[in-house]
C-alpha positions in Angstrom: -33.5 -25.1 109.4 -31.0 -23.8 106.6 -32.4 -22.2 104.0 -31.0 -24.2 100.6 -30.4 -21.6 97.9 -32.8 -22.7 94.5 -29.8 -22.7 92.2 -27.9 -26.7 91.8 -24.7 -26.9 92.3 -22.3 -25.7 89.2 -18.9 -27.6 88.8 -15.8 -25.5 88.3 -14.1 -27.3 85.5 -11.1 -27.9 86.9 -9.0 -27.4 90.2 -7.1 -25.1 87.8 -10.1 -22.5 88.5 -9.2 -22.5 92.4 -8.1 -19.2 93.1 -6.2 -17.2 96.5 -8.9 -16.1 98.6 -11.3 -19.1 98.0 -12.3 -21.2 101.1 -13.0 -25.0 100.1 -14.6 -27.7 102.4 -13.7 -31.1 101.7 -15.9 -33.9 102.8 -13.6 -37.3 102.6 -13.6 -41.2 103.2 -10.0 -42.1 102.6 -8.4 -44.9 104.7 -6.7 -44.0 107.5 -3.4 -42.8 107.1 -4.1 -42.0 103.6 -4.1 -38.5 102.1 -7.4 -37.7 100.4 -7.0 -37.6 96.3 -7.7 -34.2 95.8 -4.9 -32.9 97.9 -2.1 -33.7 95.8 -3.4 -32.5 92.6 -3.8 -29.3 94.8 -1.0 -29.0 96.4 1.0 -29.4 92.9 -0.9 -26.7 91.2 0.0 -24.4 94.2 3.9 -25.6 93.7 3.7 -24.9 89.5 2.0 -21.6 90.4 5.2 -20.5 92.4 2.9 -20.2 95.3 3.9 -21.0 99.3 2.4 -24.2 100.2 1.4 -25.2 103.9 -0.2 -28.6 105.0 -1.3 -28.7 108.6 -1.3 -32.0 110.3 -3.4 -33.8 112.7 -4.7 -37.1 112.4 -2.1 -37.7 109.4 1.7 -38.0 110.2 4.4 -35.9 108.2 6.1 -38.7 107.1 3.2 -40.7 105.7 2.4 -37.4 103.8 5.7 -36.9 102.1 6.0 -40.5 101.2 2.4 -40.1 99.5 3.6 -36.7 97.6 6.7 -38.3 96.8 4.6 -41.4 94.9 2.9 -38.8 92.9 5.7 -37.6 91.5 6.6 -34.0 93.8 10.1 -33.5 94.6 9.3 -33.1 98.4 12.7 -33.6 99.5 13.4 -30.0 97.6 10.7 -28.1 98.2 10.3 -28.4 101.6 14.4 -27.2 101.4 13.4 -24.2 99.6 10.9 -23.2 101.9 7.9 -23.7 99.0 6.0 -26.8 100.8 5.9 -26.4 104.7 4.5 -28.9 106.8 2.7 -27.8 110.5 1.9 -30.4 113.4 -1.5 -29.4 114.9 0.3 -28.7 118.6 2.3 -25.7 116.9 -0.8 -24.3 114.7 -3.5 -24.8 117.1 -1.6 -24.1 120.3 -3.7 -26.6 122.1 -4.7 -27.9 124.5 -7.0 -25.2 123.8 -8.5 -24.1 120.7 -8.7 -20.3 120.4 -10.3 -19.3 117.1 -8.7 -16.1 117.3 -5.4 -17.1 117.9 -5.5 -19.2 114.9 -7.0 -16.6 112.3 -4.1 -14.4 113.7 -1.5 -16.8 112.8 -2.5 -17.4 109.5 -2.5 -13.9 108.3 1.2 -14.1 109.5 1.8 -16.8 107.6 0.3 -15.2 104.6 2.0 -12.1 104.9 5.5 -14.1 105.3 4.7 -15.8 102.0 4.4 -12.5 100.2 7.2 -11.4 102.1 9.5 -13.9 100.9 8.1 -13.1 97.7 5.1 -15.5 97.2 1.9 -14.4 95.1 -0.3 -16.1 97.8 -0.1 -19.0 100.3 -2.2 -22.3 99.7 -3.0 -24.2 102.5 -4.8 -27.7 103.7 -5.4 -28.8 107.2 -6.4 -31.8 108.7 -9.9 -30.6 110.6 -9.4 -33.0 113.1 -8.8 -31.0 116.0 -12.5 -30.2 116.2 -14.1 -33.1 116.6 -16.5 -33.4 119.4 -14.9 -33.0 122.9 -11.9 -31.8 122.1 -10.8 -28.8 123.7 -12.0 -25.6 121.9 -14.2 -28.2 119.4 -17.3 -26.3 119.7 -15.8 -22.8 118.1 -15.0 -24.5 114.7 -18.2 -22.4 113.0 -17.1 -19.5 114.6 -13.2 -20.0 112.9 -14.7 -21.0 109.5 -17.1 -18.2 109.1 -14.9 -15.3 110.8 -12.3 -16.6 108.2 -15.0 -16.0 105.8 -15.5 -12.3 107.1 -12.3 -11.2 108.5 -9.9 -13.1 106.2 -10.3 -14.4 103.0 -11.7 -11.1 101.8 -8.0 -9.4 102.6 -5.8 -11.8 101.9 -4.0 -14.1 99.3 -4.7 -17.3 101.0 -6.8 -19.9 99.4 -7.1 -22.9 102.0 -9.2 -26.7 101.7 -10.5 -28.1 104.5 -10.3 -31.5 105.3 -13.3 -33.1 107.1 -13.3 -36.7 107.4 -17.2 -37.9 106.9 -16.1 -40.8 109.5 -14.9 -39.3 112.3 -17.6 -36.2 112.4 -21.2 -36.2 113.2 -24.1 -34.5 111.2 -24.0 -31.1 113.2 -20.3 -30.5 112.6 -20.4 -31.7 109.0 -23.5 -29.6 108.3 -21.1 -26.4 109.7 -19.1 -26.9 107.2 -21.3 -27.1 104.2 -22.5 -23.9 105.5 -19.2 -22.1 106.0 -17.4 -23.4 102.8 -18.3 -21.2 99.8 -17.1 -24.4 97.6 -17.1 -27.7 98.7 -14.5 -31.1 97.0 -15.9 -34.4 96.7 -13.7 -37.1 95.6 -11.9 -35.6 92.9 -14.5 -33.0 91.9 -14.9 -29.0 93.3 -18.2 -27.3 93.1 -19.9 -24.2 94.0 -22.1 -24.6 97.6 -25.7 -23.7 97.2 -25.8 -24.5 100.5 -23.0 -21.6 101.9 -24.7 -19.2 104.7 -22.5 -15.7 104.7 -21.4 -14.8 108.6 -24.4 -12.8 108.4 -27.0 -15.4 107.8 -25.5 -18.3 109.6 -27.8 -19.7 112.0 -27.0 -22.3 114.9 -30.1 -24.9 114.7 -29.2 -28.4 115.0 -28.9 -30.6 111.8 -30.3 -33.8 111.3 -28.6 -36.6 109.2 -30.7 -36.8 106.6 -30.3 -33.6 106.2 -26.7 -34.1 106.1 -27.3 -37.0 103.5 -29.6 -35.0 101.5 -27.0 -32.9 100.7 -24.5 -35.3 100.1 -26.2 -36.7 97.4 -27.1 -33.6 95.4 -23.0 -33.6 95.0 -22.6 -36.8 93.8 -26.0 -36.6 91.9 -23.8 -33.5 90.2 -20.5 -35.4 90.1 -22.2 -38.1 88.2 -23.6 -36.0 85.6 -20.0 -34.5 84.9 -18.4 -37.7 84.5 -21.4 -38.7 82.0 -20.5 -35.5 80.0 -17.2 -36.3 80.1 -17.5 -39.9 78.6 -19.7 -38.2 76.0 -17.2 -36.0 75.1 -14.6 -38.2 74.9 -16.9 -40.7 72.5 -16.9 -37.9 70.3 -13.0 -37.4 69.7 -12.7 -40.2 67.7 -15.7 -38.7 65.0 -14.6 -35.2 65.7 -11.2 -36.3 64.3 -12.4 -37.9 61.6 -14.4 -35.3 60.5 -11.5 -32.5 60.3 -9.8 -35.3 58.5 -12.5 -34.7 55.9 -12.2 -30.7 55.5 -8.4 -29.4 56.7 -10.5 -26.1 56.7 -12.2 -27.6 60.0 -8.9 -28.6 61.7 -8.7 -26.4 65.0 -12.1 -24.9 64.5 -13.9 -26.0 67.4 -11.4 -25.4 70.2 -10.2 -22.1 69.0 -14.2 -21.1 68.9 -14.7 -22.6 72.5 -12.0 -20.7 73.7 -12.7 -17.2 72.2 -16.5 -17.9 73.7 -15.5 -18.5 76.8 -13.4 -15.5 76.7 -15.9 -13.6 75.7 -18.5 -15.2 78.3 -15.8 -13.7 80.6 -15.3 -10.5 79.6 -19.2 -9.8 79.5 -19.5 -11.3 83.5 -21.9 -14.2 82.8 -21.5 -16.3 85.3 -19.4 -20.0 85.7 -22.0 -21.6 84.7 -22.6 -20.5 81.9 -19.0 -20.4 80.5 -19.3 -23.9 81.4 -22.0 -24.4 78.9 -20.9 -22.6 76.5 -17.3 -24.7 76.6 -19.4 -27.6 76.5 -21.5 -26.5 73.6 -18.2 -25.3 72.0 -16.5 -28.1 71.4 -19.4 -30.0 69.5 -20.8 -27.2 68.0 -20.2 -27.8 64.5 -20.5 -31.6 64.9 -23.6 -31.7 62.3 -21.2 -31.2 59.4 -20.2 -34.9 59.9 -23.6 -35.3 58.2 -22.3 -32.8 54.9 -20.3 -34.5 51.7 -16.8 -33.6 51.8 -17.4 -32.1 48.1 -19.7 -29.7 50.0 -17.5 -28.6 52.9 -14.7 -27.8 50.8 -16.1 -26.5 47.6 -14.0 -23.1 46.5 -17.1 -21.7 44.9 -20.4 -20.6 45.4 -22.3 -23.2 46.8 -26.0 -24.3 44.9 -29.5 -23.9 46.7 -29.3 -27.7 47.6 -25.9 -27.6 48.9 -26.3 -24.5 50.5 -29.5 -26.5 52.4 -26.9 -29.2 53.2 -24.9 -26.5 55.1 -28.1 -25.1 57.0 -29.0 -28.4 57.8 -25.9 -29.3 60.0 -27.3 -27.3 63.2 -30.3 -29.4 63.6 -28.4 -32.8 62.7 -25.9 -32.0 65.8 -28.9 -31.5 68.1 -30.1 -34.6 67.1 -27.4 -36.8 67.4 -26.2 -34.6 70.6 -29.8 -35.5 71.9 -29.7 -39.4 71.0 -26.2 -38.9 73.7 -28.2 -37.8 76.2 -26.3 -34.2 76.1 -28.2 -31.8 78.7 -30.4 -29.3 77.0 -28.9 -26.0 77.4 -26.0 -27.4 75.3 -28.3 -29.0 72.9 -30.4 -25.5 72.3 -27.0 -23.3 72.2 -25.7 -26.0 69.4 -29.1 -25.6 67.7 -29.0 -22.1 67.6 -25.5 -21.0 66.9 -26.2 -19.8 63.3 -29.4 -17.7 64.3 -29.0 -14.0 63.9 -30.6 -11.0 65.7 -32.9 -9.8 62.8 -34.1 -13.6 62.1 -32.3 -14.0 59.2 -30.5 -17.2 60.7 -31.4 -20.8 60.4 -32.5 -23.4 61.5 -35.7 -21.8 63.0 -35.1 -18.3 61.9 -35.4 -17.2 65.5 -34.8 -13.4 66.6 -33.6 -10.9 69.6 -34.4 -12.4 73.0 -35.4 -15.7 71.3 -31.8 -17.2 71.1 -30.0 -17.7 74.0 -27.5 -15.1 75.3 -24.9 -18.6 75.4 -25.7 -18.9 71.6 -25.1 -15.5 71.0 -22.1 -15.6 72.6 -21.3 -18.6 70.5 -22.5 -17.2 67.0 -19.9 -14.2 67.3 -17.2 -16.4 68.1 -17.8 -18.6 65.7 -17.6 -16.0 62.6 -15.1 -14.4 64.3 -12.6 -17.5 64.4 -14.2 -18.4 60.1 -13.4 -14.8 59.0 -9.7 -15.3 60.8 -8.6 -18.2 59.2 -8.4 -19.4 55.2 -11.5 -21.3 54.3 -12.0 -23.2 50.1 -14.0 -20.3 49.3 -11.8 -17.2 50.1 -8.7 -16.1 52.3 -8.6 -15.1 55.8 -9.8 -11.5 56.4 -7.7 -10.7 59.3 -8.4 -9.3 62.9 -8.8 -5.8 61.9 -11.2 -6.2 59.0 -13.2 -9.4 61.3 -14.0 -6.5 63.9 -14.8 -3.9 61.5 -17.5 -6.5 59.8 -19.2 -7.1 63.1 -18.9 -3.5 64.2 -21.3 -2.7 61.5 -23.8 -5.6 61.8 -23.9 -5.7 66.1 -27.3 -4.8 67.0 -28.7 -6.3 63.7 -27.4 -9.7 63.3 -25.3 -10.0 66.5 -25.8 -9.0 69.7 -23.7 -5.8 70.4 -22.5 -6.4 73.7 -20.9 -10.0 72.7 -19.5 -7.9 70.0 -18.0 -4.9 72.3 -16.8 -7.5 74.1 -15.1 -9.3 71.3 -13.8 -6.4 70.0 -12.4 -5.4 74.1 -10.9 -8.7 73.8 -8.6 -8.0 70.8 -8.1 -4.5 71.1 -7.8 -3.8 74.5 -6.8 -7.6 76.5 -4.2 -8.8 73.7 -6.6 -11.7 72.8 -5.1 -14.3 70.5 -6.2 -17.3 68.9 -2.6 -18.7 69.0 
């Protein structure tokens, strides 16, 4: 039996975060005839990217394909013209009747290379799997192609192909290949990362069953669900989030430049996707508490009193709560809670210290007074880049962590970082 890696699935946020030399799986149920929804939105970020696109056809005809492109607004007509969008029957890729793995893997590293020949940053590609269901000649050597594309190919090249497999037309064993060949697998419109990816190395040949199949299945959607719930929660929020910087003009553009400074930072220090994903997540609502603070309070130009100053502190634990009452998951919950903790425990609400607050919440603090100590605010002006840098060059390692801080400062200094 497979052995399932512990970690659940993580989402990429978007197909934006599709890169060359990624290999995706997707598991479909469209109509016949009908190209599956995520194709088109990938095939159009491959077009804006300046990248070659190639679709490889089987059970779906050319001409149903561009008609389908054409609806969703690509100019087909003039990029297939230009040589950008190139469309391959099966008979000329595959070279059947007889399906030779080798053959294949061969021809689409000459494809690749032509792309970059002709001046193409990488080729993107999506083929119709068809030609391996069962008894077809050369069927039985699909694992084989998929995980020597895995070994031989995608670590060399500037490709980045998604597979089609039609949940209808192929049985448990095939469709359990391909979760285990795929290092991402699509589901409707949704990519994720495959706990359930065996390197070349570890992939064993033991026949699946279909609950096993279904089993897996199911954690996907069980995951794709759970996005689309944080999205809706999300978007409930724009409407008081609006509202809100209505209130203090100091607020306006807080949030997202402080979600996108995290994340950069999340990035620079090599956490991994899911935790930038957090972290965006907990970014955008971080500050949403302060709904709960009197406008005379936000935007007071002097010092604030002990009470107000308590209103202020106050705002962390009131965004958990109402975050909470939304049925927002926990890590984004804690990271929101904790955003104004400090190394030395000076910070509040709990006073937590060192390896008590979350490295996403540290991440988050640094942005966050980064991004206040940037921009004008009713009690002072902005202190600009250089003096913002200097301020948490003498604090890291006392009230912020110093490797969020290195990597801040790497960010500015060294990566041309800019808030606009």
């Amino acid at each position: 039996m497979l052995h399932r890696d512990e970690r659940e699935e993580q989402p990429i946020n978007e197909l934006e975060r599709l890169k060359p030399h990624d290999h995706v799986c997707l598991i479909h149920e469209s109509p016949e005839g009908q190209v599956p929804e995520v194709v088109v939105p990938f095939l159009e970020l491959g077009v804006n990217r300046g990248e070659k696109c190639l679709f490889i056809l089987e059970a779906l005809r050319s001409d149903d394909v561009r008609r389908h492109l054409q609806t969703a607004g690509m100019d087909v007509s003039a990029l297939e013209s230009s040589g950008q969008l190139v469309f391959h029957e099966t008979e000329t890729y595959t070279k059947r009747p007889s399906f030779d793995h080798s053959r294949v893997l061969a021809g689409l590293i000459a494809e690749t290379q032509k792309a970059i020949d002709d001046g193409y940053p990488a080729l993107r590609v999506t083929d119709d799997m068809s030609w391996a269901l069962p008894g077809r000649p050369g069927s039985e050597k699909v694992l084989a192609y998929e995980a020597k594309l895995n070994r031989d190919f995608f670590p060399r090249y500037p490709c980045l192909v998604l597979c089609q497999y039609h949940r209808g037309r192929f049985d448990a064993e095939i469709l359990k290949g391909a979760l285990a060949t795929h290092p991402l697998v699509a589901r409707q419109d949704r990519v994720y990362h495959n706990s359930y990816y065996l390197s070349p190395e570890e992939l064993m040949g033991e026949k699946p069953t279909q609950s096993e199949l279904e089993h897996r299945l199911k954690a996907l959607e069980r995951e794709r669900q759970y996005q689309d719930r944080v999205k809706a929660m999300q978007e409930a929020l724009e409407d008081m989030l609006r509202a809100f910087e209505a209130r203090d003009p100091y607020s306006s553009g807080h949030q997202e430049r402080v979600t996108r400074l995290a994340c950069a930072i999340a990035e620079e220090m090599r956490l991994s996707e899911g935790q930038v994903d957090v972290i965006a997540q907990a970014g955008k609502v971080h500050d949403i508490g302060k709904m709960f603070v009197g406008t005379d309070v936000l935007t007071k130009p002097g010092r604030l009193t002990e009470m107000e100053l308590g209103e202020i502190k106050a705002h962390p634990r009131a965004g958990f709560d109402l975050l909470d009452k939304m049925g927002f998951p926990y890590p984004v919950l804690q990271i929101v809670l904790q955003h104004h903790e400090r190394l030395d425990g000076s910070g509040y609400p709990q006073g937590l210290s060192g390896d008590e607050i979350l490295v996403e919440a540290r991440v988050l603090a640094v942005a966050d007074v980064v991004e206040a100590m940037c921009y004008d605010r009713s009690y002072r002006e902005a202190l600009g880049v250089a003096a913002t840098l200097l301020e948490l060059s003498w604090k890291k390692g006392v009230l912020y962590d110093a490797e969020v801080v290195e990597a801040c400062s790497r960010l500015f200094t060294k990566k041309g970082f800019k808030f606009e």
